[in-house]
matplotlib code that plots the C-alpha trace (Angstrom):
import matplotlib.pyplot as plt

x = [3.8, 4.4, 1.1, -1.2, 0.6, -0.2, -4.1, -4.5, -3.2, -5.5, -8.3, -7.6, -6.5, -10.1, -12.0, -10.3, -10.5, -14.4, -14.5, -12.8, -14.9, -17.7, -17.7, -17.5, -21.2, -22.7, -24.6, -27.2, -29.1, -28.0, -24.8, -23.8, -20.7, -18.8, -20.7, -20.3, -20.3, -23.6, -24.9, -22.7, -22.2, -26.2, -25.4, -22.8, -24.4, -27.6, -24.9, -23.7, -26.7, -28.0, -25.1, -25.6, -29.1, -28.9, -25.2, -23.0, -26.0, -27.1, -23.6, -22.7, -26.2, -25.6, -22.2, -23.5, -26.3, -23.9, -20.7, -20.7, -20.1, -16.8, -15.5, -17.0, -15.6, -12.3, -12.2, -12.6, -10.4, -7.7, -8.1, -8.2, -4.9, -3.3, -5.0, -3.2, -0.2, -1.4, -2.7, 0.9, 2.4, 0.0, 0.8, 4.1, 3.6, 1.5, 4.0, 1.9, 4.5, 2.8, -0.5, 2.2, 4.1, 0.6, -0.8, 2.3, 2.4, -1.2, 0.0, 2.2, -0.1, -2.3, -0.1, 1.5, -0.6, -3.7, -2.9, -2.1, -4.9, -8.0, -8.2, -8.0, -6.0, -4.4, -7.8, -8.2, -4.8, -5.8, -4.4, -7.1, -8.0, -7.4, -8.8, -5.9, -4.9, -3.3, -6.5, -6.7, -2.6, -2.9, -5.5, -3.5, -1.2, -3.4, -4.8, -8.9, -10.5, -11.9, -14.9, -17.3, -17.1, -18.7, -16.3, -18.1, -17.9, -16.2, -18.4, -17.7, -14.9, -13.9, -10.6, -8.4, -8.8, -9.4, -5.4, -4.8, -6.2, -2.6, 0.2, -2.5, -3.0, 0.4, 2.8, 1.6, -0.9, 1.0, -0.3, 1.7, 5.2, 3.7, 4.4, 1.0, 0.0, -2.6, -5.4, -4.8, -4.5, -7.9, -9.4, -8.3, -9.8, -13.1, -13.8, -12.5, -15.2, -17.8, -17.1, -17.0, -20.5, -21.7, -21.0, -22.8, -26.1, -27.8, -26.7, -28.0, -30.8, -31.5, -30.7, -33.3, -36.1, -34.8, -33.5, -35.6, -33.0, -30.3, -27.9, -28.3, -28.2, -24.8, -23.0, -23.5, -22.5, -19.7, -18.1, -19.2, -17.1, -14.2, -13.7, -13.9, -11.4, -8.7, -9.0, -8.8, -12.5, -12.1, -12.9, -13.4, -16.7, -17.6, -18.5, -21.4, -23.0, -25.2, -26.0, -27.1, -29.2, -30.3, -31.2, -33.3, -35.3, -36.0, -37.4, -40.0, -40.7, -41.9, -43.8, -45.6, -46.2, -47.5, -51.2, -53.1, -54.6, -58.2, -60.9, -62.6, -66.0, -68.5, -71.0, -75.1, -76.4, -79.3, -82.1]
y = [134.4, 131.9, 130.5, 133.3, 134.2, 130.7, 131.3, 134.8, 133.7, 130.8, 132.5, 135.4, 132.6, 130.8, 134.0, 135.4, 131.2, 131.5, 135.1, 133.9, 130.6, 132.2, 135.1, 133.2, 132.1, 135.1, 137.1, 139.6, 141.0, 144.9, 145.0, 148.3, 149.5, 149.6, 145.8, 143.9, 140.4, 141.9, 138.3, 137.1, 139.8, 139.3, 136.1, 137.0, 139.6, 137.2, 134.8, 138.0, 139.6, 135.9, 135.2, 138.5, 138.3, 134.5, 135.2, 138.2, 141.2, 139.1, 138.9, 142.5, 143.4, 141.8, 142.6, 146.7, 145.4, 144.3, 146.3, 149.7, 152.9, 154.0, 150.6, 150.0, 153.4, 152.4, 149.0, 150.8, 153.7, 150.8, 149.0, 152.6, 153.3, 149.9, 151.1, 154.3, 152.1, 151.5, 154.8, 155.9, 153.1, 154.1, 158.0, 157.5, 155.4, 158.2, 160.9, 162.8, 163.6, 166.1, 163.3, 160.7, 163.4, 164.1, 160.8, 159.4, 161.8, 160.7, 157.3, 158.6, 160.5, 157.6, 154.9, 156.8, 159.1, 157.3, 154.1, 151.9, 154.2, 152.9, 156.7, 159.4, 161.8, 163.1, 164.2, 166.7, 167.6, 168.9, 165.5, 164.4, 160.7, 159.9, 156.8, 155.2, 151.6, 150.2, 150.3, 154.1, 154.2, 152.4, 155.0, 157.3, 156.2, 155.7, 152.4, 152.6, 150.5, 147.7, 146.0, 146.1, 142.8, 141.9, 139.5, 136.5, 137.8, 141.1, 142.3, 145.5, 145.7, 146.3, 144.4, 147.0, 147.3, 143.5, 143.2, 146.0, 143.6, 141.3, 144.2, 145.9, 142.6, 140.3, 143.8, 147.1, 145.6, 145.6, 142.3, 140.5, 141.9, 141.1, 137.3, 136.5, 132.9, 132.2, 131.6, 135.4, 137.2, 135.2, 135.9, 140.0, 139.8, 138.5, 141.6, 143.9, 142.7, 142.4, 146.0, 147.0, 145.6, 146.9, 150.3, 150.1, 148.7, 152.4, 152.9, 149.0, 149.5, 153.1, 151.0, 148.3, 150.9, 153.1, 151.3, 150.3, 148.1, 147.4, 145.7, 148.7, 151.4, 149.9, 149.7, 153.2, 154.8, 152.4, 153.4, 157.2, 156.7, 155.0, 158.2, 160.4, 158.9, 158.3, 161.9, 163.0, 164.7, 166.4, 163.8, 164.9, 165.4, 162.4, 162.7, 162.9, 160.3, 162.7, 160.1, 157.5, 160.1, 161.1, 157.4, 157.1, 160.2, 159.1, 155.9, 157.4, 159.9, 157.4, 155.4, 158.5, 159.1, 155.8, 156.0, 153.3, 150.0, 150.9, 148.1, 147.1, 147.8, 145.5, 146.5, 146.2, 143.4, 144.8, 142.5]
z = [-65.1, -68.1, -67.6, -67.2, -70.8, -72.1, -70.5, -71.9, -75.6, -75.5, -74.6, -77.2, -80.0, -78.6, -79.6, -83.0, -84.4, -83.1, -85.3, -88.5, -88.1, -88.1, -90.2, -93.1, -93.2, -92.3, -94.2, -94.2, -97.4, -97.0, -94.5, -93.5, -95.1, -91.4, -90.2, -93.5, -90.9, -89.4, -89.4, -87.3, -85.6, -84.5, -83.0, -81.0, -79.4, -78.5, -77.0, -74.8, -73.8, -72.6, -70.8, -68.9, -68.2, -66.6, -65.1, -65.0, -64.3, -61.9, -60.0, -60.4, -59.0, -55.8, -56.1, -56.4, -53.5, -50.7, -51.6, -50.2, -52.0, -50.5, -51.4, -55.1, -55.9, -54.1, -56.2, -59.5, -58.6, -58.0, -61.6, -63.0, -61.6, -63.2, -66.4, -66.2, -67.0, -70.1, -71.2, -70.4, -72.6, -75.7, -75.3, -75.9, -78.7, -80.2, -79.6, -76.8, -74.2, -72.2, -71.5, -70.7, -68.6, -66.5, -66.3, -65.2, -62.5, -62.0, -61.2, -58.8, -57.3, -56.6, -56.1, -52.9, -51.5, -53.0, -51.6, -54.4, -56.0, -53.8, -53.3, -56.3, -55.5, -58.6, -60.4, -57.2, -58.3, -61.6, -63.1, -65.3, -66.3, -69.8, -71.7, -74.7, -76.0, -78.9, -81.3, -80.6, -80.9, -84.7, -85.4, -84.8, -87.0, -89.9, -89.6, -89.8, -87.7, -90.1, -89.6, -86.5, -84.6, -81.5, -79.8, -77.5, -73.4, -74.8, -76.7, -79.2, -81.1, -84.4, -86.2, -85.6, -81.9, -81.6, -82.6, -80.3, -77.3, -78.0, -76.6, -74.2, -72.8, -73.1, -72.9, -71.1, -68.6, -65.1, -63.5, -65.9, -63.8, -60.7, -58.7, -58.4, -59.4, -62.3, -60.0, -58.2, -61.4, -63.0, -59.7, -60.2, -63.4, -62.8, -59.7, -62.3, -65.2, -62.4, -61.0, -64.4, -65.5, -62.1, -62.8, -66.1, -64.9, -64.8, -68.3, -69.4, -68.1, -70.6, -73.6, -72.8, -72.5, -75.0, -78.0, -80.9, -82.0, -79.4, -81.5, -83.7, -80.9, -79.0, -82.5, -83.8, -80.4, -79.9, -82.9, -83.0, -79.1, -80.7, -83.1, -81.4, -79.1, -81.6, -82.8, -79.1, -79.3, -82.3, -85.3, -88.9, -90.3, -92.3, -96.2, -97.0, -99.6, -101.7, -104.7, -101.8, -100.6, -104.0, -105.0, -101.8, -102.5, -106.1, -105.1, -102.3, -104.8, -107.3, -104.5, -103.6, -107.5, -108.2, -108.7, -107.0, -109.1, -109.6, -109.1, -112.2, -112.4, -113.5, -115.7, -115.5, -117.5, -119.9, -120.5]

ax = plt.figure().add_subplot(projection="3d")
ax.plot(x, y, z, "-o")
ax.set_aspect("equal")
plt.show()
């Protein structure tokens, strides 16, 4: 147990050190007020999206190819049910007692009748999934989330829930109670990353053929997701920035208003 701790803290030390590191040489000319390390955050997300394309798509496609349906489901059934022990964990925190009341009777549910939750049983049941960690329990709480941050491997995050990774990870996650060795539990991981990834190659695939600017695209609707999670569906509408707005209009009006350069016109020579 003592050295998957020492494994996962290295890794996570590995990848903030890489973040601060980095972030302070990277710039862009006009940042967004939510990406202001969008420079970096660029880079990153090349070093991602590469390392998917030449490794981990192509696992999880023939890991979606040769697996069959009754089992994929089965395998991510069973990691959702571990998850639930988190989402219970981070209810509390947030002072939702009926959610923790039902999802813990969700893992129940699952654990016993579901088979160690290979089989969903509790959502037939009328006991919902619900998605919380620690990033959505600090907003709760009043913390906003800081700037976006792509994390290498991870991907998407912003500061606030990249510190929530350290108690979802060292704390409320279940496999850290268990007796298997380091080797078992990086082995656990990796089929829950790659069943993961293979569930989301439909969607993938949308963003490649539909996004103008992917790094763009995944950020907006990544953090429009986050809100609306840590306000449980119901966020609040956003101010709007009217003298932005008002500025931006102004300068296309005085493009549109600015008269052409006119070409000088040479006159006839008189003999």
């Amino acid at each position: 147990m003592r050295s998957t701790h020492v494994l996962r803290r290295s890794v996570l030390l590995s990848l903030l050190g890489l973040t601060a590191l980095l972030t302070g040489c990277a710039t862009v000319t006009h940042p967004v007020e939510s990406d202001p390390w969008e420079g970096f955050n660029r880079r990153v997300f090349g070093f991602n999206k590469t390392l998917d394309e030449t490794l981990i798509k192509p696992i999880a496609t023939g890991y979606k190819n040769a697996t069959p349906d009754l089992v994929d489901r089965g395998v991510t059934n069973f990691f959702s049910n571990l998850d639930d022990v988190i989402v219970i964990a981070n209810q509390i925190l947030q002072g939702k007692p009926r959610e923790a009341l039902s999802d813990f009777s969700r893992l129940v549910w699952n654990s016993t009748a579901g088979i160690l939750g290979f089989i969903d049983v509790a959502t037939h049941l009328d006991l919902p999934k619900h998605t919380e960690d620690f990033g959505q329990t600090l907003g709760r709480w009043g913390y906003t989330p800081g700037p976006y941050l792509v994390l290498p491997i991870l991907g998407p995050s912003t500061a606030r829930d990249t510190i929530g990774l350290i108690p979802d990870w060292f704390v409320f996650d279940p496999v850290n109670y268990t007796d298997l060795s380091m080797w078992e539990r990086l082995s656990l991981t990796a089929i829950k990353f790659i069943d993961i990834r293979a569930d989301l190659l439909g969607a993938s695939a949308i963003v490649d053929t539909a996004a103008l600017d992917e790094y763009t695209f995944i950020r907006d609707a990544f953090l429009q997701r986050r809100q609306y999670l840590v306000y449980d569906g119901d966020p609040p509408e956003e101010d709007f920035d009217e003298e932005f707005l008002e500025d931006e209009l102004e300068e296309d009006e005085l493009e549109e208003e600015e008269p052409p350069a006119e070409e000088e016109q040479e006159e006839p020579e008189t003999g």
